[in-house]
DRENDO-596439 format. One line per field, with one value per residue (C-alpha): residue in one letter; chain; x, y, z. Coordinates in nm, 2 decimals, decimal comma, always signed. Example, Ala and Ser with C-alpha at 12.3 -4.5 7.8 and 13.67 -1.06 7.14 Angstrom:
<lofis>
res = (A:S)
chain = (A:A)
X = (+1,23:+1,37)
Y = (-0,45:-0,11)
Z = (+0,78:+0,71)
</lofis>
This chain:
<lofis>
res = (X:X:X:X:X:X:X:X:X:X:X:X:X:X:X:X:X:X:X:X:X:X:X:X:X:X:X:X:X:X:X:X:X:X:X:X:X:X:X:X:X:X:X:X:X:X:X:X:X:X:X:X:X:X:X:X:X:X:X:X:X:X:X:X:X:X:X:X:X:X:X:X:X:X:X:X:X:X:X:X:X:X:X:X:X:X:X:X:X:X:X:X:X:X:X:X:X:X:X:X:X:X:X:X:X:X:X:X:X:X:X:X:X:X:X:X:X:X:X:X:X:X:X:X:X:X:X:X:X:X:X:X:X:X:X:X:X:X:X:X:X:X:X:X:X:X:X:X:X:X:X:X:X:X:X:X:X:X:X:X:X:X:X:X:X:X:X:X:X:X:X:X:X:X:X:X:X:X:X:X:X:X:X:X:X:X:X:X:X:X:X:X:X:X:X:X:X:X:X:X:X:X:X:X:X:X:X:X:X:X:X:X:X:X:X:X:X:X:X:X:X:X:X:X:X:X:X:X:X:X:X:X:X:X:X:X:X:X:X:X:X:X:X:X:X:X:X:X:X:X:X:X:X:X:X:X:X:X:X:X:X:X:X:X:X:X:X:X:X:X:X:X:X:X:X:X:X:X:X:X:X:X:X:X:X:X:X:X:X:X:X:X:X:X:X:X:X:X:X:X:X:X:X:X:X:X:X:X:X:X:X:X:X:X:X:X:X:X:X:X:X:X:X:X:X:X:X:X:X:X:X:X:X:X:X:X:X:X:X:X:X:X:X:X:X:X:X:X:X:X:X:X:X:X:X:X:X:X:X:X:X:X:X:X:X:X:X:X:X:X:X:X:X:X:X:X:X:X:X:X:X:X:X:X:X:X:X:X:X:X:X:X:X:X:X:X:X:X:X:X:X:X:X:X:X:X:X:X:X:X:X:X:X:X:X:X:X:X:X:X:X:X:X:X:X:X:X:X:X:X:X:X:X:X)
chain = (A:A:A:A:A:A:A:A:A:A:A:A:A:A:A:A:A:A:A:A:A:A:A:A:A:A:A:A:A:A:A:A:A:A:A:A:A:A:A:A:A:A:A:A:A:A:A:A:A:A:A:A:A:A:A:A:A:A:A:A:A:A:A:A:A:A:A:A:A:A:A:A:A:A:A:A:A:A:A:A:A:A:A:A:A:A:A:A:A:A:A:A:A:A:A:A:A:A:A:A:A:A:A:A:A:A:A:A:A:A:A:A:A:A:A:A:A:A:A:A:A:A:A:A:A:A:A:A:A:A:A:A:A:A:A:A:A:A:A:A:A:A:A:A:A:A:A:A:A:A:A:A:A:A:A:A:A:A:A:A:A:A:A:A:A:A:A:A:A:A:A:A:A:A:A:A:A:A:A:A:A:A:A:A:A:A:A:A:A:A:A:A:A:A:A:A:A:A:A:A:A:A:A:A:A:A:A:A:A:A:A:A:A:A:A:A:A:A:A:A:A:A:A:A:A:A:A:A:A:A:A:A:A:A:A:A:A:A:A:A:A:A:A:A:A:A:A:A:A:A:A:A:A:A:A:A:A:A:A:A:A:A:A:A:A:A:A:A:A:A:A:A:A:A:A:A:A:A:A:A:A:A:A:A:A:A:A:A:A:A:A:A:A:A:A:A:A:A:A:A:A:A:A:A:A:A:A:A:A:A:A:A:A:A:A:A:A:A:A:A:A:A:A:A:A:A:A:A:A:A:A:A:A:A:A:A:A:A:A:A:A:A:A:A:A:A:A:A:A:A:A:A:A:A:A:A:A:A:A:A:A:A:A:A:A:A:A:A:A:A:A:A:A:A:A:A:A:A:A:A:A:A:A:A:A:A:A:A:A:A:A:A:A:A:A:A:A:A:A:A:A:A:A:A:A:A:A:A:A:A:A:A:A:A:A:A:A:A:A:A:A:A:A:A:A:A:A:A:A:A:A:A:A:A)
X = (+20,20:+20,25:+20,10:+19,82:+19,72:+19,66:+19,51:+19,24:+19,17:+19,09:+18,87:+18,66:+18,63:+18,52:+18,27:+18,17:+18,13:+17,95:+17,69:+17,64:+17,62:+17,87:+17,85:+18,18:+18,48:+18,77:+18,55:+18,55:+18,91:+19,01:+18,75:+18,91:+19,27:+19,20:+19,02:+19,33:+19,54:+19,37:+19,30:+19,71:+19,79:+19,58:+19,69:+20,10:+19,96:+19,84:+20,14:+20,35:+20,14:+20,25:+20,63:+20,59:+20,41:+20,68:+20,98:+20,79:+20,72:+21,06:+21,21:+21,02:+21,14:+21,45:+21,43:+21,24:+21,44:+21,18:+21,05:+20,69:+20,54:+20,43:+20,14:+20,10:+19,73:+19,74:+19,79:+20,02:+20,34:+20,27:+20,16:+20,51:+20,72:+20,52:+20,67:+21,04:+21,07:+20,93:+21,17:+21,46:+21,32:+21,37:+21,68:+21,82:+21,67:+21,81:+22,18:+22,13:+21,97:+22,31:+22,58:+22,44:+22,44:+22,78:+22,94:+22,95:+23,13:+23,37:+23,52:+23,50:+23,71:+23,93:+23,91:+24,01:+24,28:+24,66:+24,85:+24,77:+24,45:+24,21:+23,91:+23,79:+23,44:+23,37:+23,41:+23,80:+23,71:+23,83:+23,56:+23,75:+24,14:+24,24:+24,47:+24,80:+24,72:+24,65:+24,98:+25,17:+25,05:+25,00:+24,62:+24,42:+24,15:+23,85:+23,98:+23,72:+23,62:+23,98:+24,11:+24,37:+24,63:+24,57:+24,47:+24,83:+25,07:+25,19:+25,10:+25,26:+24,98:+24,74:+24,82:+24,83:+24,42:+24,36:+24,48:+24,33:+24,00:+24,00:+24,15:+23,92:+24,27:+24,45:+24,80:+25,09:+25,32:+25,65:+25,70:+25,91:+25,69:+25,93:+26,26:+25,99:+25,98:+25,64:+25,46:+25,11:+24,82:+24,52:+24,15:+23,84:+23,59:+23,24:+23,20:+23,50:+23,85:+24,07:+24,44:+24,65:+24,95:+25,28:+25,57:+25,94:+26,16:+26,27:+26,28:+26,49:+26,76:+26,77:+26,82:+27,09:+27,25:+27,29:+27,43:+27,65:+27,75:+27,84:+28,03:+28,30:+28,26:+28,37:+28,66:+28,77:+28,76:+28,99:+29,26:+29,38:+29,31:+29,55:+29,76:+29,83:+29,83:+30,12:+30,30:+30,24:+30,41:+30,71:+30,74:+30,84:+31,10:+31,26:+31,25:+31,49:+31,73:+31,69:+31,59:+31,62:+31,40:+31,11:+31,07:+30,94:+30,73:+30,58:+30,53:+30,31:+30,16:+30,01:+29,94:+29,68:+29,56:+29,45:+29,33:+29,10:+28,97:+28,91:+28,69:+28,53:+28,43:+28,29:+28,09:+27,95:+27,89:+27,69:+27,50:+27,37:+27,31:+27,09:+26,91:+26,52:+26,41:+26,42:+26,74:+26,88:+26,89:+27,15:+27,26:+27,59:+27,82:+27,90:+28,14:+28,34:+28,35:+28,47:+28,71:+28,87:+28,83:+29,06:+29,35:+29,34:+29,43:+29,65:+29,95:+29,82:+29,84:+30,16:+30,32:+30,13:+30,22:+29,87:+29,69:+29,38:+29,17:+28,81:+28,54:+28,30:+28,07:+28,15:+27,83:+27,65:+27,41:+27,20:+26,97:+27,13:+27,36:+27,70:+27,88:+27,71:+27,77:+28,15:+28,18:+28,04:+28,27:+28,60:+28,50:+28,49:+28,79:+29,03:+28,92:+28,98:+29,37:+29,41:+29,36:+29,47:+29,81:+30,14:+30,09:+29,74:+29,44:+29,13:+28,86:+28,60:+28,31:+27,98:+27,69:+27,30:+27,08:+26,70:+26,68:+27,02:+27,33:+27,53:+27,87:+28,12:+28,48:+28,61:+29,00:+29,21:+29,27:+29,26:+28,89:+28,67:+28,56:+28,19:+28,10:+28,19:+28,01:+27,67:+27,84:+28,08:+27,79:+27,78:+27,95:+28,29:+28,31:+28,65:+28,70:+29,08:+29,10:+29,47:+29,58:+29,25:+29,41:+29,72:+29,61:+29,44:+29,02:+28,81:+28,56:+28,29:+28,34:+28,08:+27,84:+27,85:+27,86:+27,55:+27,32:+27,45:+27,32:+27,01:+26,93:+26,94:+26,70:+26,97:+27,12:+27,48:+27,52:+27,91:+28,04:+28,41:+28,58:+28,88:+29,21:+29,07:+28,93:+28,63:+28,37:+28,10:+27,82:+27,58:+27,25:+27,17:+26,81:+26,88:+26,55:+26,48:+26,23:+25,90)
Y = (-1,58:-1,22:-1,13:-0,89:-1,13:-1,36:-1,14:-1,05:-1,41:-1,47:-1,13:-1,29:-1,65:-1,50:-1,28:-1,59:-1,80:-1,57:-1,51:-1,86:-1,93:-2,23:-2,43:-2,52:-2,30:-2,55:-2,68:-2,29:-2,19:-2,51:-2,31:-2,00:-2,13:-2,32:-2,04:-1,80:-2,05:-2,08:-1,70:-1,70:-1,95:-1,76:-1,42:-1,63:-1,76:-1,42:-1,25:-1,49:-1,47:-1,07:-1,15:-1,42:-1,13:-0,88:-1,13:-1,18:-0,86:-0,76:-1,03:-0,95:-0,59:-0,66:-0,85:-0,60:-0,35:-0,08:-0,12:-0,02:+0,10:-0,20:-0,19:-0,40:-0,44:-0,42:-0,15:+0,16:-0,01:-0,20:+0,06:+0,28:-0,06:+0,03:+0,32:+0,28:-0,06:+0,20:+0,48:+0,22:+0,11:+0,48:+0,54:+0,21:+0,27:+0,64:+0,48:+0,24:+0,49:+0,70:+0,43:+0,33:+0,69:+0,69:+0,37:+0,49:+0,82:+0,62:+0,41:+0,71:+0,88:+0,58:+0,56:+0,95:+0,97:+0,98:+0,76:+0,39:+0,34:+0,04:+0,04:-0,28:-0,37:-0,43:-0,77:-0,72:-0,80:-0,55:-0,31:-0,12:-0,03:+0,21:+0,12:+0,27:+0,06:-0,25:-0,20:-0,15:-0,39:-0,67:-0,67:-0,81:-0,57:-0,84:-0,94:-0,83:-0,95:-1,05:-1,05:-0,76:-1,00:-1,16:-0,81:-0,59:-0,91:-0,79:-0,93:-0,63:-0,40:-0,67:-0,61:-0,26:-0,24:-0,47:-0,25:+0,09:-0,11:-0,17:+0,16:+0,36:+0,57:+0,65:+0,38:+0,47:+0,24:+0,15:-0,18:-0,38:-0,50:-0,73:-0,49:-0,19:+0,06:+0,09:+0,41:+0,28:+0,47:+0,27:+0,46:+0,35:+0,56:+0,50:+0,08:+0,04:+0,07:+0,28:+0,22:+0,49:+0,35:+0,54:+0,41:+0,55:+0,35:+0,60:+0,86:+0,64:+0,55:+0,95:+0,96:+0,72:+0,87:+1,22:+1,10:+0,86:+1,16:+1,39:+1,11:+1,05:+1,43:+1,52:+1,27:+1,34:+1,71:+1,66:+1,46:+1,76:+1,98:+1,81:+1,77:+2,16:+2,25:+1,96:+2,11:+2,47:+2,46:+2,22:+2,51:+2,76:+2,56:+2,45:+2,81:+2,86:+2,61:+2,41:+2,65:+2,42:+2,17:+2,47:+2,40:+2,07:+2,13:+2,42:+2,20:+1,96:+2,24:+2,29:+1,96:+1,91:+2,25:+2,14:+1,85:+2,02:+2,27:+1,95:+1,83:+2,10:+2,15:+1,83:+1,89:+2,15:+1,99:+1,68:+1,93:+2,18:+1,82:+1,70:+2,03:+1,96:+2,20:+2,30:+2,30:+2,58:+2,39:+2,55:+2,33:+2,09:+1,96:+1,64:+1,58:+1,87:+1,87:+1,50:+1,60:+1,88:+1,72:+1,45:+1,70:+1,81:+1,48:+1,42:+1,52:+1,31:+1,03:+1,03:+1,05:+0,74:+0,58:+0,57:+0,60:+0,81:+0,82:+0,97:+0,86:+1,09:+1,25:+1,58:+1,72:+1,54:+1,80:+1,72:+1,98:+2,05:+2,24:+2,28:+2,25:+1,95:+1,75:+1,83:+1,69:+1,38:+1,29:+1,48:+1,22:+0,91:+1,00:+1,07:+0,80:+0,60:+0,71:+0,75:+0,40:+0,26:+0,04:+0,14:+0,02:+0,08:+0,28:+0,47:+0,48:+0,74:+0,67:+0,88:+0,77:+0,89:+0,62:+0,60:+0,99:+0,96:+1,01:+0,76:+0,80:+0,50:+0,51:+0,23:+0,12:-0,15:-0,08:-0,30:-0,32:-0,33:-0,63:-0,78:-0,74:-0,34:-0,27:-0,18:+0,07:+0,21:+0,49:+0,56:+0,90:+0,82:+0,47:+0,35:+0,03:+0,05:+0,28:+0,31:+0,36:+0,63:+0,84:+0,82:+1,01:+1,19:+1,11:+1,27:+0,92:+1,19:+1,15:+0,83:+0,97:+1,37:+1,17:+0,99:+1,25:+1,45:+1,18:+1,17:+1,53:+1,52:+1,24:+0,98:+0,70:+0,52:+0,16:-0,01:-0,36:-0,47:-0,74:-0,74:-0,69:-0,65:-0,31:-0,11:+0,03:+0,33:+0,38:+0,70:+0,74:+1,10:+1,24:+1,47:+1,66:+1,73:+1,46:+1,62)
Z = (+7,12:+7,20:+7,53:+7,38:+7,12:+7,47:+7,64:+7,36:+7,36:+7,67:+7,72:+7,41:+7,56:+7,92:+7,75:+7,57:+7,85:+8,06:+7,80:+7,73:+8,08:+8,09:+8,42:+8,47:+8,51:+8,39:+8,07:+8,01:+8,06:+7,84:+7,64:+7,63:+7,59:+7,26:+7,10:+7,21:+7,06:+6,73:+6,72:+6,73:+6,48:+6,26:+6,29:+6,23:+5,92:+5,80:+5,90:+5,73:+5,43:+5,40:+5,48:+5,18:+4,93:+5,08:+4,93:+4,64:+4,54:+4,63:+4,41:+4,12:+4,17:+4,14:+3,84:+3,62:+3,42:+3,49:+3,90:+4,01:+4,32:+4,54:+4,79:+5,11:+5,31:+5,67:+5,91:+5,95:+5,95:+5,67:+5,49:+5,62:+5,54:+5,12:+5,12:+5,26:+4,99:+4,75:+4,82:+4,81:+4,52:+4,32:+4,51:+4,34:+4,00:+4,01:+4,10:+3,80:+3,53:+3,67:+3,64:+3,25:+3,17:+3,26:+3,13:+2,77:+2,89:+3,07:+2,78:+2,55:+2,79:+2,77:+2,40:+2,35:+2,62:+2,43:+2,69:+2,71:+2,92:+3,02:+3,24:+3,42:+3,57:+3,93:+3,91:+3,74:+3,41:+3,09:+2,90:+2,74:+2,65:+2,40:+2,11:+2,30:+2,54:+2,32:+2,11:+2,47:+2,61:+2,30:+2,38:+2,10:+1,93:+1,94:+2,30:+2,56:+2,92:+3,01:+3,37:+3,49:+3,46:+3,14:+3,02:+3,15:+3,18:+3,52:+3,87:+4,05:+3,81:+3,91:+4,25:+4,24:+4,07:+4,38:+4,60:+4,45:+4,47:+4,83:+4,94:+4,74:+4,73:+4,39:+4,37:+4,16:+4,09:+3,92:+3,69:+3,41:+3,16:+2,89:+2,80:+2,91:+3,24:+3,29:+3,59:+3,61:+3,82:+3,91:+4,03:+4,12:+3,90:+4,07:+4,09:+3,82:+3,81:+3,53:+3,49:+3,31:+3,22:+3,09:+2,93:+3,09:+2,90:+2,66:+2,95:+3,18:+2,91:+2,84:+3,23:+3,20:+2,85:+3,04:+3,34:+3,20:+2,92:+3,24:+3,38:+3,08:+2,97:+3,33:+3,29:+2,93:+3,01:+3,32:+3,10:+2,92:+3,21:+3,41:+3,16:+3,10:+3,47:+3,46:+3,17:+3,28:+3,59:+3,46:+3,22:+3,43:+3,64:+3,32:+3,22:+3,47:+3,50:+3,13:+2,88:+2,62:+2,72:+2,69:+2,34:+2,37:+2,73:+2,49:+2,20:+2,44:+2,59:+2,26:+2,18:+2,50:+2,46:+2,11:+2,23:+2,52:+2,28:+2,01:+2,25:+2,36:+2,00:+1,96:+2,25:+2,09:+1,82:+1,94:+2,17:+1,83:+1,64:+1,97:+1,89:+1,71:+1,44:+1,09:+0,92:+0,73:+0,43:+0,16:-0,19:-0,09:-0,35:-0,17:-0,44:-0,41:-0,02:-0,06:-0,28:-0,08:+0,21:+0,09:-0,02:+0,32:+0,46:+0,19:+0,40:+0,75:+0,47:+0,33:+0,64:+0,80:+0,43:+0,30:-0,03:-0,05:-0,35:-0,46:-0,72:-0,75:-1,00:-1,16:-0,90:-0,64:-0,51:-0,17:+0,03:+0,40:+0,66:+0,49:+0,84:+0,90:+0,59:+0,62:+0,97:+0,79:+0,55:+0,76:+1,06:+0,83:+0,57:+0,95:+1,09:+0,79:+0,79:+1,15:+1,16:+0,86:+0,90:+0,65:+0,26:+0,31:+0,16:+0,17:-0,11:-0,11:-0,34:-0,44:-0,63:-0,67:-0,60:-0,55:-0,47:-0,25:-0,26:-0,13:+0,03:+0,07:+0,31:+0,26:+0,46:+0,50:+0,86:+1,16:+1,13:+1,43:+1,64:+1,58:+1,92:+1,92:+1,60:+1,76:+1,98:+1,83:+1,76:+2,15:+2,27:+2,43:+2,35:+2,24:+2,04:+2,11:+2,44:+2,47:+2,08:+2,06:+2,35:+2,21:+1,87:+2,03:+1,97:+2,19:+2,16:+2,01:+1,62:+1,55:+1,75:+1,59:+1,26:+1,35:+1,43:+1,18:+0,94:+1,11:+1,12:+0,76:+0,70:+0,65:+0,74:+0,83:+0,85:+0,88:+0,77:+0,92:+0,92:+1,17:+1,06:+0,69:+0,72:+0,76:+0,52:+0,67:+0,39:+0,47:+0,23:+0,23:+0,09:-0,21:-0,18:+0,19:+0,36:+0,38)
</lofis>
C-alpha cells in the first residue's frame, strides 16, 4: 500500500470514529486499519483494471490495418499516457503507410536494373530477382520466398547479406559461382536487403588473355631480336678475318630479320582483327583469290614434293575486307604444305551452300593430336613447338585466321586425324549478316 493511500485511510477512520463516538481506542484502530486496507485493495483492483484495458486496447491496435485514437479515464497521467500510445500509434502507422509505398518501387527498381539483382525481406527470404539475375543464377521464374542460399547458391554471398545486414555498412565481395567469377555487393535498403551481383568471368579471362599475350609476345619478339644482335656483331668480326663466311652470316641475318618483321605483322594483324566496327565491305572472288593464292605456293610445294590442287567455281562472290579474306585462305593453304610430309597433297575446294560459301583445305600431313584440337586457335600455341620454330611460325596464324572468320560473320571448325592429315572448313556469309 503506498504511504498516501494509508495515510488517507486512516484520516477517514479517525474522523469516523470520532464522530461516532467509539468508546474504545483499539476496536477503533482495528477499525481504521481494515477500512485502509479495503480502501487499498480496491483502488489495486481499479488500477489493474486500466493496465488490463491499456493491453487490450493496445493489442487490438496493433492488429487493425487502420489504428484509432484510444482514450483512457482517470487522471492526468492517464490521460498524458492517451496521448503518448496515440502518438506512437501515428508514428508507427506513418513508418508502415511509408515502407508499403515503397516496396513496389523497390522490386521495380530491381526489375529495371541491367545487371543481375535480387532483393530479400527482413527476415532473408527473396521478393524479387530480375531475369539477369534468374538466368545467372538458374533461379526459377515461379520460384518466390526462397532463402539467400537457396536463392544465390553461395554460402560466402550468404554470408556476405548477413553481414551487410548487421553492419548496416555496404559489403563487396569476391566469389566462384560453378565455372563463374562472380563481384557481388550486398545493402540494406530501409528493413531489406538488395544484392547486385556482377559477373567477371569474361573480364578476368580477358585479364588473363592479355597478360598471358604480353608474356609470349615479349618472348617471341626477343627470339629474333637476339638473334640479329648475335648475327650482327659475328658479322663484322668475320668481315675481317673470313670474308667468305659473310655470305651466309648475311643470308641469316635476313632470314631472322624476316622472321621479326613476320611477326610483327601478324601482330598487327590479330590487333586490327581484335578491332569492333563496321567493315568496309567490298565484292571478293573467293575463287579467284584461292586460285592465285595457290600458284603462289606452287613453288614452296614442289620443293617440299607436294601436290596442290583447286576446285572451285568459275565465281564465288562473298561481301567483306579483301585483306582479310586473303589472310584466310594464305594461312590454311601454308599451313597445309608447311606441314604436309613428301608424296603428299593439298585440296582446296569451294562450294555455295545455304547462302555461304564454303571453303575446304584439306592435307595429308601429320595431322594434329585430339587433345590439341581445341587450342590450336589460341595465339602462340604450338602443336609441334620445336618443328614450328624451325620453319619459322610465329604461333599467330590460327588465331588471325579465326577472327578473321569471325569478323566476317563466319565460322571455322577442323577435323584431324593424326598422322592422316588435316582438313580446316570455314563457312563465310555471302550477303553480309545484318
Amino acid at each position: 500500500m503506498k504511504p498516501s493511500a494509508l495515510i488517507v485511510a486512516l484520516a477517514i477512520g479517525l474522523a469516523g470514529y470520532a464522530a461516532a463516538g467509539i468508546p474504545n481506542p483499539a476496536t477503533a484502530v482495528a477499525l481504521v486499519v481494515l477500512l485502509a486496507i479495503a480502501g487499498a485493495a480496491i483502488l489495486h483492483q481499479v488500477e489493474a483494471r486500466r493496465i488490463r484495458r491499456l493491453a487490450d486496447t493496445i493489442n487490438r491496435q496493433l492488429g487493425n490495418n487502420e489504428p484509432g485514437s484510444v482514450e483512457f479515464r482517470g487522471g492526468p497521467a492517464w490521460r498524458q499516457l492517451a496521448v503518448a500510445v496515440n502518438s506512437l500509434t501515428a508514428a508507427y502507422r506513418r513508418r508502415g503507410a511509408k515502407l508499403e509505398r515503397e516496396r513496389p518501387w523497390r522490386r521495380e527498381l530491381v526489375d529495371s536494373l541491367v545487371q543481375p539483382a535480387l532483393l530479400f525481406s527482413a527476415d532473408s527470404r527473396m521478393l524479387s530477382a530480375n531475369d539477369a539475375a534468374r538466368a545467372l543464377l538458374g533461379i526459377p521464374i515461379d520460384a518466390e520466398g526462397l532463402t539467400v542460399v537457396q536463392a544465390v547458391g553461395s554460402a560466402a554471398l550468404a554470408d556476405g547479406v548477413r553481414e551487410a545486414r548487421s553492419s548496416a555498412r555496404p559489403v563487396t565481395l569476391d566469389v566462384e559461382h560453378g565455372d563463374r567469377d562472380l563481384r557481388a555487393v550486398a545493402s540494406r535498403v530501409g528493413d531489406e536487403m538488395l544484392l547486385i551481383i556482377a559477373d567477371r568471368t569474361r573480364e578476368l579471362r580477358v585479364e588473363e588473355v592479355r597478360r598471358n599475350f604480353v608474356v609470349n609476345a615479349s618472348h617471341e619478339l626477343k627470339t629474333p631480336v637476339t638473334s640479329i644482335q648475335t648475327l650482327a656483331e659475328a658479322l663484322q668480326v668475320t668481315l675481317a678475318n673470313d670474308p667468305e663466311r659473310a655470305g651466309t652470316l648475311a643470308n641469316r641475318l635476313s632470314s631472322e630479320a624476316e622472321r621479326l618483321a613476320r611477326l610483327v605483322r601478324d601482330l598487327l594483324d590479330l590487333r586490327r582483327l581484335e578491332e569492333r566496327g563496321p567493315l568496309e565491305r567490298a565484292p571478293v572472288d573467293l575463287a579467284e583469290l584461292a586460285r592465285r593464292t595457290v600458284a603462289d605456293q606452287i613453288s614452296r610445294a614442289e620443293t617440299r614434293e607436294v601436290e596442290l590442287t583447286v576446285d572451285a567455281p568459275e565465281r564465288a562472290m562473298v561481301a567483306g575486307v579483301p585483306g582479310d579474306l586473303e589472310v584466310i585462305v594464305k594461312n590454311l593453304v601454308g599451313n597445309a604444305v608447311q606441314y604436309n610430309r613428301p608424296g603428299g597433297s593439298v585440296d582446296v575446294t569451294i562450294e555455295p551452300r545455304d547462302g555461304q560459301q564454303v571453303i575446304r583445305v584439306r592435307d595429308t600431313g601429320i595431322g594434329i593430336p585430339q587433345q590439341d584440337l581445341v587450342r590450336i586457335f589460341e595465339r602462340f600455341y604450338r602443336v609441334d613447338t620445336a618443328r614450328s620454330r624451325a620453319t619459322g611460325g610465329t604461333g599467330l596464324g590460327l588465331s588471325i585466321v579465326r577472327h578473321a572468320v569471325e569478323r566476317h560473320g563466319g565460322s571455322i571448325n577442323v577435323e584431324s586425324l593424326l598422322g592422316e592429315g588435316t582438313t580446316f572448313t570455314v563457312s563465310l556469309p555471302i550477303e553480309p549478316p545484318h
